[in-house]
C-alpha positions, 0 to 999 in steps of 0.5 A: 659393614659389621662393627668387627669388621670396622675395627682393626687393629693398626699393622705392625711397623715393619722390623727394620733391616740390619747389616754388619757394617751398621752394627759396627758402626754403632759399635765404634760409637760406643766408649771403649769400655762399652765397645769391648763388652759388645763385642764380647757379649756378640763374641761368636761373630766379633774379634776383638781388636787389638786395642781391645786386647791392650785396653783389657790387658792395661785393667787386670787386677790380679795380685800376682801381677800388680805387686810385689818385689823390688822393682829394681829387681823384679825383673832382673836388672833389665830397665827396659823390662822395668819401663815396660813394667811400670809405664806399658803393659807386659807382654805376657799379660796381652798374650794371656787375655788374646789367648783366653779370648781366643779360646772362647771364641773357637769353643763358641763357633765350634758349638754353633757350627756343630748345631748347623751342621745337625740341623742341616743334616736332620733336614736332608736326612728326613727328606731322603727318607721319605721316599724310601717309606713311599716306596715301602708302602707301595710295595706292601700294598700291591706286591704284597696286597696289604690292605689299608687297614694292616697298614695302619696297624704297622704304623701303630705297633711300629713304637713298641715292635722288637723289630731286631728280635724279629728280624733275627728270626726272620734271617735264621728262618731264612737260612733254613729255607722255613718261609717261602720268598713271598713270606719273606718279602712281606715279612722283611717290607712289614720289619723295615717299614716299622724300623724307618717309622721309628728312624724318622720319628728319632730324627724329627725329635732330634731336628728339634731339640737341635732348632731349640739349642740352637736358637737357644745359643744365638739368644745367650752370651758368656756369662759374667764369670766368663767375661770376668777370666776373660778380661781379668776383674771381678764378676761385680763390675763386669756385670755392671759393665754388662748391663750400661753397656747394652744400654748404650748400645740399644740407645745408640743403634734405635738412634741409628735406625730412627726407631724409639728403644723399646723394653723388649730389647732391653730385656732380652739383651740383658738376659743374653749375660745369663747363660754361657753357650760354651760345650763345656758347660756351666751352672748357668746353662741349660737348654729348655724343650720349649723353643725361644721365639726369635722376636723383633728387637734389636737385640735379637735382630743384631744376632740374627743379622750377624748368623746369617753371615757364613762363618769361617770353618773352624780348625777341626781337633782330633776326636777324644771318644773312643774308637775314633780313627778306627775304620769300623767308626767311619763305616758306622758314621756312613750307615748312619747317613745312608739309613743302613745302620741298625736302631741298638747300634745307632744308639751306642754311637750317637751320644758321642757323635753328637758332641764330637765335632768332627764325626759330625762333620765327617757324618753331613760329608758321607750324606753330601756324597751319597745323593741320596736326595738325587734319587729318582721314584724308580731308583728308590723302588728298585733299590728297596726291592733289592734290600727285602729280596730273600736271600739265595744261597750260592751253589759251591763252585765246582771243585777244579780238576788237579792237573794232570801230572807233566810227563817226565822229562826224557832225557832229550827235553832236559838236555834241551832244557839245559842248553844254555849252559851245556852249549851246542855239545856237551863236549864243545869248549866252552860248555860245562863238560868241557875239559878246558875253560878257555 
């Protein structure tokens, strides 16, 4: 046996397994302080209770609510308010901080539920398009006995090709019967092929920068300025609190699992606080190109333990970009799922796409209900056949004949015609002409 072979080094212990119940376990071990800033830091999977809420509503500082006035006056006479004042908490400062937390809560999950939604649907996306390039290059190859190396040039001119000018032309050349239906057939497979080369190198670029932010979202937190509105200090001791918080708690559940606190998880739980994942924004974030290895410890284990659960759909808001709500948009968004919306026309409505929400959402819906993914070889073929045929103009439908003009009514018709309201005779009582009306 050789000496490298002889000298390996030990395995890896396993990552150890973990489960919600175990995280709020370790969670509901932890000091009141120390429990509240974990569940804000882990704020897209955790509620904070009700208690939490009172605890953090009790330690506002603000000015404006600590002082100020006559007691006996502040609140107008009122000494059950003014007990409630001195000796509880205001009402209005509980709602304040549950209603503050909840809004974060609903941005955050809104912004991971949107990067999902993508991730899921750049996958599908790619996997129905595949065939469709199969079947392309099947019909360039045999119908249209493209050799192998044209093939090749396709595929390298496909980036920089003006594949919108030049199927411009084609149609126009069309319409004016300038090429025959072989011509066009190749010319029409060589444009489309170019045009899903560019599509599916666009979506695989976007399934990644999709993968990057969100990983990038599950390893980040709210910022300290966040936490500090949320809670209502100032940003100086929420840090503090931040950082003997993640302590405690990565001390606690290395404990819980029988595993010794390593610097890893230290350094990746306190670099958590430093940059928001809010879709507003902040000076602090920010998303790198390069994606973030989700290692093995138990910060990032907590996060992922807690993502792999399904989340609660969140109610969706109507969109604010315009033409939403237009039908023309909703055509687009199901074009776009379906690989029939043009390249200039996908970019116009792509940046607005992709922060909305909603069009998302309405966007993985058309591509869920289009089976493109249910497609058999066969189906692929033919459909593609269909989409590349020269288009034939249609004959005029034979102009339809005028009717003939009806022959005038004779005077025996007519009086047939107004026989209900004549009578039987013209003269018979009870008829028009009669002379008497009984």
């Amino acid at each position: 046996m050789s000496t490298t072979a002889s000298i390996t080094a030990p395995p890896s212990p396993p990552s150890p397994t973990l489960t919600r119940e175990q995280i709020e376990t370790v969670i509901a071990s932890l000091q009141p302080v120390q429990r509240i800033m974990i569940r804000l830091l882990l704020l897209p999977f955790m509620t904070p209770t009700s208690d939490d809420i009172f605890f953090m509503a009790r330690e506002r500082t603000e000015p404006s609510m600590r002082s100020g006035g006559n007691i006996a006056t502040a609140f107008g006479g009122n000494t059950a308010i003014r007990r409630e004042k001195i000796n509880g908490v205001p009402k209005d400062w509980i709602d304040s901080v549950g209603n503050r937390a909840l809004l974060y809560q609903t941005q955050l999950r809104e912004n991971l539920g949107r990067l999902n939604l993508l991730a899921a649907f750049f996958q599908d996306y790619l996997a129905g398009l595949q065939p469709e390039l199969d079947a392309m290059e099947q019909l360039l190859s045999t119908e249209c006995e493209m050799s192998q190396e044209s093939l090749d040039d396709l595929r390298a001119q496909a980036r920089l090709a003006p594949l919108t000018y030049a199927l411009k032309k084609l149609t126009a050349r069309a319409d004016k019967q300038e090429v025959e239906e072989e011509d066009y057939r190749r010319e029409r497979l060589s444009l489309e092929y170019q045009a899903h080369l560019r599509r599916r190198d666009r979506f695989k670029k976007r399934l990644d920068q999709a993968r990057v932010e969100r990983q990038a979202v599950l390893l980040t937190s709210l910022s300290d300025e966040f936490l500090a509105e949320v809670w209502g200090l100032a940003v100086g001791p929420i840090r503090n609190r931040r950082v003997k918080s993640i302590q405690a708690y990565l001390s606690a559940l290395a404990t819980a699992l029988h595993a010794s606190p390593d610097q890893a998880s230290m350094t990746a739980a306190v670099n958590a606080g430093i940059g928001p994942k809010l879709s507003c924004g902040s000076l602090n974030e920010g998303f790198s190109s390069k994606p973030i290895e989700l290692c093995g410890d138990l910060w990032s284990l907590t996060v992922q333990a807690l993502a792999a659960e399904l989340m609660a759909p969140v109610a969706s808001k109507p969109c604010s970009h315009p033409g939403i709500g237009m039908k023309s948009l909703a055509a687009k968004l199901r074009d776009l799922a379906t690989y029939g919306l043009g390249e200039d026309e996908e970019v116009k409505i792509w940046a607005q796409t992709l922060q909305c929400p909603n069009c998302v959402t309405a966007l993985r819906t058309a591509q869920q209900k289009s089976g493109l993914l249910d497609r058999q070889a066969d189906a692929v073929l033919a459909q593609i056949k269909t989409s590349t045929a020269m288009p034939r103009k249609e004959t005029p439908a034979d102009v339809q004949e005028k009717p003939k003009d009806a022959p005038e009514e004779t005077g025996i018709a007519l009086e047939e015609r107004l026989r209900p309201w004549l009578g039987d005779d013209a003269g018979e009582t009870g008829g028009r002409g009669s002379q008497t009306w009984w």
